[in-house]
C-alpha positions in Angstrom: -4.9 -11.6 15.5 -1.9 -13.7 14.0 -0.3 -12.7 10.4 -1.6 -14.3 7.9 0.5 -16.1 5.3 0.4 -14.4 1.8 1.5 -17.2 -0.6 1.6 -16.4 -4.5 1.8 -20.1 -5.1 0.8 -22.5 -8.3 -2.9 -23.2 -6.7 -2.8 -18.9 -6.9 -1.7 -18.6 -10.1 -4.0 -21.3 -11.4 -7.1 -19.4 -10.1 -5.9 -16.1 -11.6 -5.1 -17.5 -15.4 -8.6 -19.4 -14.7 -10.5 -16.5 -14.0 -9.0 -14.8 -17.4 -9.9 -17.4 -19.7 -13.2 -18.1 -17.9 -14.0 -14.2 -18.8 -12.6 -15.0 -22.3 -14.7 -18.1 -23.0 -17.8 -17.0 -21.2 -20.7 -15.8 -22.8 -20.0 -12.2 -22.5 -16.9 -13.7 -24.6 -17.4 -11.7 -27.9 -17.9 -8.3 -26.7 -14.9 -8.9 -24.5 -12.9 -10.2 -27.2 -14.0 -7.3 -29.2 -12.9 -4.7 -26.9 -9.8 -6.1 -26.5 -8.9 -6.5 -30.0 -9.2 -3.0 -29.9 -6.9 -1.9 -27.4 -4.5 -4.4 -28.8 -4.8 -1.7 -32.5 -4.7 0.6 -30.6 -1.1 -0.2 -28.9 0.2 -0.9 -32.2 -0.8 2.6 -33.8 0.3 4.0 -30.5 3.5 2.8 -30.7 3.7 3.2 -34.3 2.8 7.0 -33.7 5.9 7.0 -31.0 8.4 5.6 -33.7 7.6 8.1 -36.1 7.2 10.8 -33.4 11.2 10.0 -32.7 12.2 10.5 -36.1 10.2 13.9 -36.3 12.3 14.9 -33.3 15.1 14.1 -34.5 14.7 16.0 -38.0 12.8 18.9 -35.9 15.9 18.9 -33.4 18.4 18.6 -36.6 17.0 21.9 -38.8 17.1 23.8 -35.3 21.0 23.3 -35.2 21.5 23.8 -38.3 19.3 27.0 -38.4 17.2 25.3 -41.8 14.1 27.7 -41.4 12.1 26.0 -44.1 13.3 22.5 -42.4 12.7 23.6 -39.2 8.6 24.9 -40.0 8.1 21.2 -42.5 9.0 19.5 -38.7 7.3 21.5 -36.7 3.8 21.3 -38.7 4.7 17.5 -38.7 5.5 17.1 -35.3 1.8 19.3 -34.2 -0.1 16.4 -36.5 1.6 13.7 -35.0 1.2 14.9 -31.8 -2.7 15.4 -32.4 -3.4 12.2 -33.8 -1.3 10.5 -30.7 -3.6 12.4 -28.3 -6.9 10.8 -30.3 -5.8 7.4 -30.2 -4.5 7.9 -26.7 -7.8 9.2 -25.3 -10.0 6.5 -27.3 -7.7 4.0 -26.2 -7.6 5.0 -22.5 -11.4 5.2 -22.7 -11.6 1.2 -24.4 -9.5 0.4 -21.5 -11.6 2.0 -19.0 -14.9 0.5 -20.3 -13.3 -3.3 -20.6 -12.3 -3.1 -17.1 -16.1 -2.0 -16.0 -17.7 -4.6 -18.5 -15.0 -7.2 -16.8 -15.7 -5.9 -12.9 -19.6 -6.0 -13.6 -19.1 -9.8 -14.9 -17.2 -11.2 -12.3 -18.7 -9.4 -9.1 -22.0 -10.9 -10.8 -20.3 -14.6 -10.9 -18.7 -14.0 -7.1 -21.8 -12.8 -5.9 -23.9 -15.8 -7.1 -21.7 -18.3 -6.1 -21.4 -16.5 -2.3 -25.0 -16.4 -1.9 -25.7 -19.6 -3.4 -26.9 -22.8 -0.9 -26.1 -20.0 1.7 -22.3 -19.5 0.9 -21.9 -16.2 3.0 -23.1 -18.6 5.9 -20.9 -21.0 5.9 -18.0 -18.6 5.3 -19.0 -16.5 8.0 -19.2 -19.8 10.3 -16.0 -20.7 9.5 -14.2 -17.7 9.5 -12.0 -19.0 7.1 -11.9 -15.5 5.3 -11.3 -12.0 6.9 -13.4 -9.0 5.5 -15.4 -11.0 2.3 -17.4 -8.2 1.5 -14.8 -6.2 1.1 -13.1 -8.4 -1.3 -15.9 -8.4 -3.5 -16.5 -4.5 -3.5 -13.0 -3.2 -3.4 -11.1 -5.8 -4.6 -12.9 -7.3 -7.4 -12.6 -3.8 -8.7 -9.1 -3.7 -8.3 -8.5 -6.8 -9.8 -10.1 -6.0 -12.6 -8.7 -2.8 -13.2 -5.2 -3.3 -12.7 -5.0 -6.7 -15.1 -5.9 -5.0 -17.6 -3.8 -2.0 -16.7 -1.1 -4.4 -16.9 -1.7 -6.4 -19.6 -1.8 -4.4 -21.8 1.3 -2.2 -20.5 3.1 -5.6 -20.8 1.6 -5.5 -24.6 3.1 -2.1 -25.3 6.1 -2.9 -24.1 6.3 -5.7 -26.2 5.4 -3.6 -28.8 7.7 -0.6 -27.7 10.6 -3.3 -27.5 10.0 -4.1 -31.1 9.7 -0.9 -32.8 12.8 1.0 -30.5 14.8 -1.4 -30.8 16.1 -1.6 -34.3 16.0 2.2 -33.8 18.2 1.9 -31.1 20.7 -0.7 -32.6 20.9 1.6 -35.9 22.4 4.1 -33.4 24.5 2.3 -31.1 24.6 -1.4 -30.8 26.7 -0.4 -27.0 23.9 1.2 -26.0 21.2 -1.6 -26.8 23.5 -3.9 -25.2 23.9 -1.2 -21.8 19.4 -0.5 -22.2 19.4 -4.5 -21.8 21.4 -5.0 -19.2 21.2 -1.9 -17.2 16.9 -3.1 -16.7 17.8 -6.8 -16.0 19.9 -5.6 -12.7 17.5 -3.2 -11.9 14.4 -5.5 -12.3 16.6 -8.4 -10.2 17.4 -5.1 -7.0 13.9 -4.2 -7.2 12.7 -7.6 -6.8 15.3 -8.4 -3.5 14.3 -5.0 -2.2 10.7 -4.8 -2.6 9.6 -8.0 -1.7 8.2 -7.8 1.4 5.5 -5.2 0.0 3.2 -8.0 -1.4 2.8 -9.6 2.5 2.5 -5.4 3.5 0.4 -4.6 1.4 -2.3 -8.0 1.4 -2.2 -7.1 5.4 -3.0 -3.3 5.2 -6.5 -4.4 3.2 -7.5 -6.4 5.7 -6.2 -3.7 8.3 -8.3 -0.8 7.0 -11.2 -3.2 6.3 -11.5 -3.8 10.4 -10.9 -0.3 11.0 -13.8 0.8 8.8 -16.4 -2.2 9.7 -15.2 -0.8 13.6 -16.7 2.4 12.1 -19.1 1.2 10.7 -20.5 -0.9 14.0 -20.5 2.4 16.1 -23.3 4.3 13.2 -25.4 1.1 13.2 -26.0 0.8 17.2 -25.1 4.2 17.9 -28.9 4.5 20.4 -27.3 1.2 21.8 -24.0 2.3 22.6 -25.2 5.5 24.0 -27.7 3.7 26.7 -25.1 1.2 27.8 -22.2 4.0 27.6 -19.7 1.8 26.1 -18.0 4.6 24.1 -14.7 3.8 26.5 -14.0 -0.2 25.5 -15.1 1.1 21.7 -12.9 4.0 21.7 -9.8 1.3 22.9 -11.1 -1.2 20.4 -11.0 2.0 17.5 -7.2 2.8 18.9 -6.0 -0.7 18.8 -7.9 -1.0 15.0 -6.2 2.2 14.0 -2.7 1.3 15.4 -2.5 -2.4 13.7 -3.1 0.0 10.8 -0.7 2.4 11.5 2.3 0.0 12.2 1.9 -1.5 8.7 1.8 1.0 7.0 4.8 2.1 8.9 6.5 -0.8 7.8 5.7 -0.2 4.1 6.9 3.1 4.2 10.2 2.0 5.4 10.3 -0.7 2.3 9.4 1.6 0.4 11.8 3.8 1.2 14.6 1.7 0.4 13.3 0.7 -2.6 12.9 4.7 -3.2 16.3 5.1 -2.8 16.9 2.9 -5.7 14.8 3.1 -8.5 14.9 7.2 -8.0 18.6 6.9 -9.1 17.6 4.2 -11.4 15.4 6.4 -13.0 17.7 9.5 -12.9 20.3 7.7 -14.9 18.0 6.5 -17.6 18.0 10.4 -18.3 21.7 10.3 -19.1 23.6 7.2 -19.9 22.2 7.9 -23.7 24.0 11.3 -24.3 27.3 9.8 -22.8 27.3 7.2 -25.1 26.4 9.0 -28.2 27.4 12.0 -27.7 30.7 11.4 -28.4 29.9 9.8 -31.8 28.1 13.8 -32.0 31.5 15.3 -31.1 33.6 13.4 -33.8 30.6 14.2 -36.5 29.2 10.7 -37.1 25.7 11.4 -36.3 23.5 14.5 -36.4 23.0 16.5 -33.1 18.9 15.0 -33.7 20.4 11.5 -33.5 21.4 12.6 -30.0 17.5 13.5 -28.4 16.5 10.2 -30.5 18.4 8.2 -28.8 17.3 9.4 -25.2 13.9 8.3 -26.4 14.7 5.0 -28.2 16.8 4.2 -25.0 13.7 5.4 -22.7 11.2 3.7 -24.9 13.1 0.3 -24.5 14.7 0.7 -21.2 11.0 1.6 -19.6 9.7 -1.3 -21.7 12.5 -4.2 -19.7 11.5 -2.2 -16.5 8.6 -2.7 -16.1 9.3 -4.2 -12.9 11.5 -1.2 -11.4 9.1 1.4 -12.4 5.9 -0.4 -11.4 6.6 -2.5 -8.4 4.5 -1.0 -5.6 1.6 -1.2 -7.9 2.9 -4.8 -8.9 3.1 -5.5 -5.0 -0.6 -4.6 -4.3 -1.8 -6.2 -7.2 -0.5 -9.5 -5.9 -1.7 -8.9 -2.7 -5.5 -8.1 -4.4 -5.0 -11.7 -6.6 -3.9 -13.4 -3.0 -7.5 -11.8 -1.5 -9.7 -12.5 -4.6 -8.2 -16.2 -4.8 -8.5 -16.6 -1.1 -11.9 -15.8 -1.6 -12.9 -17.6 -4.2 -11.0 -21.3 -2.8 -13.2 -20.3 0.4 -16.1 -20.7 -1.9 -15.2 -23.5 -3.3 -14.3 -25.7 -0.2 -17.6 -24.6 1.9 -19.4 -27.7 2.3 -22.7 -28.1 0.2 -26.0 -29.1 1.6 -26.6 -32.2 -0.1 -22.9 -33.2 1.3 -24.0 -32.3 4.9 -24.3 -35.4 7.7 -27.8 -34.1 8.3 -29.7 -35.0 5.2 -32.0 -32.7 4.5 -35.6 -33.2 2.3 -38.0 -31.6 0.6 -41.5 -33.1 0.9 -44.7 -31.5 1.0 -47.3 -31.3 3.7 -45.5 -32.0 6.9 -41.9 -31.6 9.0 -40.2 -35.0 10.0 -37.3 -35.7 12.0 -36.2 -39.3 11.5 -33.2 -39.9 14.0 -31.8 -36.4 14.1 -28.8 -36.0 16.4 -27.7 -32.7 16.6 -24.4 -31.9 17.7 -22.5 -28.3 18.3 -20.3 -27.0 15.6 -17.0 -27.2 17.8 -17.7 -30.7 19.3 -18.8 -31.3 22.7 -22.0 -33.0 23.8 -25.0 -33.9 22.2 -28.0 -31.2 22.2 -30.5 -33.1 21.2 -30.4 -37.0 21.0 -32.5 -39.1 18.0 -35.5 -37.5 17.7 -38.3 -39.1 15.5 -41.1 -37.1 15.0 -43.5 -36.1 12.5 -45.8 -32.8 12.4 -48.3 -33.2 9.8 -50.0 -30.0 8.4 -52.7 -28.4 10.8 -51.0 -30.2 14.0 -49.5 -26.9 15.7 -46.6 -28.2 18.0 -45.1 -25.9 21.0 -41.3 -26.4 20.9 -40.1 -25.9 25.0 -37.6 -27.4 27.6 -34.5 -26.0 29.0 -32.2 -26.5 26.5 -31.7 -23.4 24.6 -29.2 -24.5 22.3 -31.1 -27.5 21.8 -33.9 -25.3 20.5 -31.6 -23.0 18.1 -29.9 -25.8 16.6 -33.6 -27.8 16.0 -34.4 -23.9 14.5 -31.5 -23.9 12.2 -31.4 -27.4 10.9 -34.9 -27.2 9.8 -33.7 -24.0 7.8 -30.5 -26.0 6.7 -27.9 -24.0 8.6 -27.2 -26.4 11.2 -24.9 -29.4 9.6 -23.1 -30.5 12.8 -24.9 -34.1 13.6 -26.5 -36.4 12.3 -30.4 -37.5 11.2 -32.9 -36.5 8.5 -35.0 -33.3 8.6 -38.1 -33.3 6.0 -40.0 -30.3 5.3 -41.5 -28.5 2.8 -39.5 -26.3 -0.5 -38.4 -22.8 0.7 -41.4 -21.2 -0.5 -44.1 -23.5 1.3 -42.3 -22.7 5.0 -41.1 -19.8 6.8 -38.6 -19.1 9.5 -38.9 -16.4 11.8 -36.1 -16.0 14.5 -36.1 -13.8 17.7 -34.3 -11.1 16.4 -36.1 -10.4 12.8 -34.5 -9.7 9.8 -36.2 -6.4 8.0 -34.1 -5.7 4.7 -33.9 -2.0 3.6 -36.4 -0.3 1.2 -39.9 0.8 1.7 -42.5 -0.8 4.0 -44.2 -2.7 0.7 -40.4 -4.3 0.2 -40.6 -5.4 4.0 -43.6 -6.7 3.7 -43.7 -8.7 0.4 -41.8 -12.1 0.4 -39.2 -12.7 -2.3 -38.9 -14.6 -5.3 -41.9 -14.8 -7.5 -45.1 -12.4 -6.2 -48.2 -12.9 -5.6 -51.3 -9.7 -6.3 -51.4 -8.4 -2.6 -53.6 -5.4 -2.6 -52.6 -2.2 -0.8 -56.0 -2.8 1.0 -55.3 -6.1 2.2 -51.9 -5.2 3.1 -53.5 -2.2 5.5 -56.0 -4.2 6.8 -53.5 -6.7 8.1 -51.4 -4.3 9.6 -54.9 -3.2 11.1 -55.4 -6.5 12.4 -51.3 -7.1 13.9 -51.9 -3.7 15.6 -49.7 -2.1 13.2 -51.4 0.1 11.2 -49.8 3.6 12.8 -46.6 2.3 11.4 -47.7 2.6 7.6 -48.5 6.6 8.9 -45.6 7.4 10.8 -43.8 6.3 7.6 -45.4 8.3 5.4 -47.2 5.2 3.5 -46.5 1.7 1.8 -43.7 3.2 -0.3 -41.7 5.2 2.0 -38.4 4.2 2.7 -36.8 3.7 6.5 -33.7 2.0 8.5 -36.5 0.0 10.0 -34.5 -1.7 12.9 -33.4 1.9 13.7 -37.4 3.5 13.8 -39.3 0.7 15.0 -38.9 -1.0 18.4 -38.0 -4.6 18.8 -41.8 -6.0 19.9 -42.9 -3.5 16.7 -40.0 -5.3 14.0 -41.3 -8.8 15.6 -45.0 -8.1 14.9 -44.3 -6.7 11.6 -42.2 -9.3 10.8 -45.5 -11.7 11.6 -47.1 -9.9 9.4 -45.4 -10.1 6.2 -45.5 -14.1 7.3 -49.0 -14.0 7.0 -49.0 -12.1 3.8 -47.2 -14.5 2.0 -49.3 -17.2 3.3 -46.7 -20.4 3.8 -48.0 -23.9 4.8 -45.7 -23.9 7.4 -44.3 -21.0 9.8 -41.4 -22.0 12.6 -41.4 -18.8 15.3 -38.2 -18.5 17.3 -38.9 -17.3 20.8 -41.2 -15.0 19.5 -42.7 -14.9 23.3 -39.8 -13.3 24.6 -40.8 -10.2 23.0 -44.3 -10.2 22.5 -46.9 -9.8 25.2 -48.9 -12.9 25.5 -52.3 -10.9 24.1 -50.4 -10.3 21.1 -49.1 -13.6 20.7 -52.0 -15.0 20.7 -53.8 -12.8 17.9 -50.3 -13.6 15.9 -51.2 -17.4 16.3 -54.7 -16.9 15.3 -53.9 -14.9 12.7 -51.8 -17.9 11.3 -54.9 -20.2 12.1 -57.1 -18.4 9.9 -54.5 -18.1 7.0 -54.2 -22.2 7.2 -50.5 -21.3 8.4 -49.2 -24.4 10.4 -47.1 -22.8 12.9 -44.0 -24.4 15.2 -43.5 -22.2 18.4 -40.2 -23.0 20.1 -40.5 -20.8 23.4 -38.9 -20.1 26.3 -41.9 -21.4 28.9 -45.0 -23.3 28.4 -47.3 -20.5 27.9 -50.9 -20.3 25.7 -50.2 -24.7 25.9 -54.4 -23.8 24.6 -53.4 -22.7 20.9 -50.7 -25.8 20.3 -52.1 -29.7 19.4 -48.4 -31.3 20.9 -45.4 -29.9 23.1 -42.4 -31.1 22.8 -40.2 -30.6 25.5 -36.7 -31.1 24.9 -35.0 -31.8 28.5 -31.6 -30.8 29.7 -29.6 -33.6 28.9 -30.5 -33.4 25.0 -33.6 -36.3 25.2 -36.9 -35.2 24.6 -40.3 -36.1 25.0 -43.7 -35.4 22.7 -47.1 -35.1 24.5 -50.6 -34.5 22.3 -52.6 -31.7 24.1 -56.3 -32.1 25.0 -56.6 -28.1 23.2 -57.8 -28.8 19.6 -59.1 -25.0 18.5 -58.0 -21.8 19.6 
């Protein structure tokens, strides 16, 4: 796999101040803006606590050295009520903080999610493979996203706020020091920065890294019956090694940044502890200040020093966080450039009572020959139309451009709205939850009795599945417990439960036996479902009004049957 490039650039930085004021502006707008209004008060009585916490310990620090009992018990019962009413607000703050973030996470995985699934999305993406690991992005980092931009905007808040109220403190003390707390964080912020740098590339590329691993994983529990049968646990273990040493070797390479950087802001950090004390404590030795003015000024100096560091002391954390707004953006410019249906070259309508294909030319994604060459032809309802020839690929790209995932050609295709037609491919699609959810189209619902929904299954030769699950609400990893002839016919039946106009059937002969296909097509005769068969061989040409054969070299013919009823 080549490196990606990880590029904080303007286009970047545009979509992560967007995404902010979209959240700001949307119409979740006033709760958020509520919320945060509320942290922001509670920074300012944070830091307000902090200021007079320093000159507490200073007075507290003061009466100690100069052995003032009643001095020293006045500061101490001060310093306890400070200290309790700076863990309140610090715990109610913490918990604001925590509850934006999930109220912000919820609101934009929401707005992802929609866009990604909208005029198939996920499709398209996955077609193009212009983005590694999406659904990872949206889980894991979405969340982190979230999370850390408010972790740090509000830490760049209180530090705002901290520089503000430390440092007059800390020019009352010593104008020298304010002038060494400035400086002394502008060169380390700039030796951070030239150090750590590479961490934001590192750390972008280990997401992606233990994404693969884990979706690696992840493959080997959902065909694990499959992998045992064709004993291909050798080429998976290498694939599993080869996964887990890409990971390793980055992470290898972070540690080794990181370990310079270590090197650096541990000192850094190390001196913050004692460049106060030699600076004032000389002014303590010649009796200008009060030994208290001393541990103030460690804290002033901290307070301001840890404020203009933010970079030092959080730049690991700063490094993934750029790599998580690289991901998120990547994500959502992948969105945006996938190519809508109503921009496709196949122009694709929505008409009741019939499938047309006026001039349709369909071409494979990655160029090369045409599959199928101008075909004009229109299948009214009740005209059931075998689909054969030798052309496979022909077949599954006439398949998908009927469902509108096929955009590579040319042409018109005219059928009816979504919920007048259905598609069934070879290998069906059962979604998790209980045998009713399997069996029950989407979107609006009609009244299907549990009667009519067991007599059906009676009828497709299913009816010891509903037992063997324990009954119409009984929830089973169907692709896992049924067989693939069983998924097929129970995927037929949920297609005549929901009663389309139109049904197009993907090869369903390779899987069923031809008694069984027959009482599917029946089935579909007697629900006034007009069905489009596209098969493998010319078999049961006795249920079908036309075949159309689509030849080798992408042209096709259309020949009327002398079979009118089953």
């Amino acid at each position: 796999m080549t490196e990606q490039t990880v590029a904080f650039d303007r286009q970047t930085r545009r979509r992560f101040v967007g995404a902010i004021k979209t959240f700001l502006s949307s119409d979740v707008r006033w709760q958020a803006r509520g919320m945060f209004a509320l942290l922001i008060a509670f920074a300012l009585a944070i830091n307000g606590l902090n200021v007079v916490n320093s000159y507490v310990g200073r007075d507290f620090i003061t009466a100690i050295a100069d052995r003032n009992q009643p001095g020293f018990i006045r500061q101490a019962v001060l310093y306890i009520a400070v200290f309790a009413a700076s863990t309140v607000v610090l715990v109610v703050y913490q918990f604001t903080q925590d509850r934006l973030g999930l109220f912000w996470r919820v609101w934009l995985t929401r707005r992802i999610l929609g866009q990604y699934l909208a005029d198939r999305a996920y499709l398209r993406i996955k077609q193009s493979a212009t983005v590694e690991n999406p659904d990872e992005r949206i889980a894991d980092d979405v969340r982190a996203f979230t999370a850390t931009t408010l972790s740090f905007t509000v830490m760049l808040v209180n530090g705002g706020l901290a520089i503000l109220s430390f440092s007059g403190v800390l020019w009352t003390i010593s104008r020298p020091l304010f002038g060494v707390a400035i400086g002394y964080a502008c060169l380390g912020s700039l030796v951070t920065i030239y150090l750590g740098r590479p961490l934001i590339s590192l750390n972008y590329r280990q997401l992606d890294r233990e994404a693969n691993f884990r979706s690696n994983l992840i493959h080997v529990r959902a065909n694990a019956e499959s992998i045992a049968v064709s004993r291909r646990e050798g080429r998976l273990m290498a694939r599993l090694m080869g996964s887990l040493a890409d990971l390793a070797e980055n992470v290898r390479r972070t540690i080794s940044v990181n370990r310079r950087l270590g090197f650096f802001t541990t000192g850094y950090n190390y001196l913050i502890q004692i460049i106060p004390a030699l600076v004032v404590a000389p002014l303590f030795i010649r009796g200008k200040v009060e030994f208290g003015v001393v541990t103030q000024s460690a804290m002033a100096f901290s307070q301001v020093v840890g404020a203009f560091s933010i970079i030092v002391d959080q730049f690991q954390s700063i490094s993934s966080f750029g790599a998580v707004i690289v991901r998120v953006s990547a994500l959502t410019a992948a969105i945006e450039k996938v190519p809508r249906s109503e921009g496709a070259a196949i122009a694709l309508v929505e008409g009741e009572g019939r499938i047309a294909y006026d001039h349709l030319t369909l071409v494979p994604p990655d160029g090369g020959h045409e599959v199928l060459k101008n075909l004009t032809v229109e299948i009214p309802h009740g005209t059931r139309v075998l689909v054969v020839g030798p052309n496979e690929t022909a077949r599954t790209a006439l398949f998908d451009a009927t469902a509108g995932i096929w955009s590579t050609g040319r042409g018109t295709v005219t059928r009816p709205p979504l919920d007048r037609i259905s598609f069934l491919p070879q290998q069906p699609y059962l979604p998790p939850g209980t045998l009713r959810d399997v069996l029950l189209r989407d979107g609006p619902q009609q009244v299907i009795s549990d009667d009519q929904i067991t007599t059906t299954l009676r009828d497709m030769g299913l009816d010891a599945i509903a037992g063997r699950a324990g009954g119409l609400d009984s929830e089973r990893d169907w692709p896992a417990s049924l067989s693939l002839r069983e998924q097929q016919l129970l995927a037929l039946t949920r297609l005549i439960l929901a009663r389309p106009a139109f049904a197009m059937l993907d090869r369903v002969d390779a899987v069923l036996e031809p008694a069984q296909l027959r009482q599917a097509l029946r089935r579909l005769d007697e629900n006034s479902i007009t069905y489009v068969v596209l098969a493998e061989n010319a078999e049961l040409v006795e249920q079908y009004d036309a075949v159309l054969e689509i030849k080798a070299d992408g042209t096709w013919s259309w020949t009327p049957t002398s079979h009118g009823t089953p």
